[in-house]
N, C-alpha and C positions, 0 to 999 in steps of 0.2 A: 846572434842578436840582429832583429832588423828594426830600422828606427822608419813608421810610419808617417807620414805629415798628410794631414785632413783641413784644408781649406773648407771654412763654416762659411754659411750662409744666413745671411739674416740675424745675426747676432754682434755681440762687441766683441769678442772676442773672434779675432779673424783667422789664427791659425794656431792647431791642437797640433802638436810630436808629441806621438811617444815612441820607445825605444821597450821592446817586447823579446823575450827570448825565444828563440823560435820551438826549443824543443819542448818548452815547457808551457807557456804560452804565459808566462807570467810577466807582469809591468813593471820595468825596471825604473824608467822615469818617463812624467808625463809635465808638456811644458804648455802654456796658452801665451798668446800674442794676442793682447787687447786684454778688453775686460775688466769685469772686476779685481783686481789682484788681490785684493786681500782674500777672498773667497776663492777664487781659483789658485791661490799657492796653497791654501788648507786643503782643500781637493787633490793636488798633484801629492802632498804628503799621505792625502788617507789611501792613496789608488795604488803609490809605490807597496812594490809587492804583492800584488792582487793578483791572480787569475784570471783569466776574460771569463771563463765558465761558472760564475757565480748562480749559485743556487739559494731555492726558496720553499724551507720546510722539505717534503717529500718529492720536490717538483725536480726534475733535471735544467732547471734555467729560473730565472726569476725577470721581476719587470724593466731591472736596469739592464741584463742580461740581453734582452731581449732587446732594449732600445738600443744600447753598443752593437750588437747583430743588425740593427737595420741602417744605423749610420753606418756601419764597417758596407754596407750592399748600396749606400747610394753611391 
């Protein structure tokens, strides 16, 4: 398990951990610091247990897929 922290920018919510299994690549828990809380505690429940490889239809990635792939590169 490795637990990531991502300082955001531009936003209320100023810093995203989550805690990812590394072999599986699945989200064990994800927390925000700032923010909406009521909206971002309903997000960290729908995200636990997710895969970062989320797919769309026939596609091998999808648009959120793709957006977590470009915050994970800044």
């Amino acid at each position: 398990m490795t637990t990531h922290t991502y300082v955001t920018k531009g936003t209320c919510a100023k810093v995203i951990v989550a805690d990812i299994d590394d072999k599986t690549g699945v989200v064990n828990s994800i927390t925000f610091t700032g923010g909406c809380q009521g909206n971002l505690s309903a997000l960290s429940k729908m995200l636990a247990g997710k895969t970062k490889g989320n797919t769309c239809g026939n596609k091998n990635t999808s648009c959120m897929d793709q957006l977590a792939q470009m915050l994970e590169s800044i």
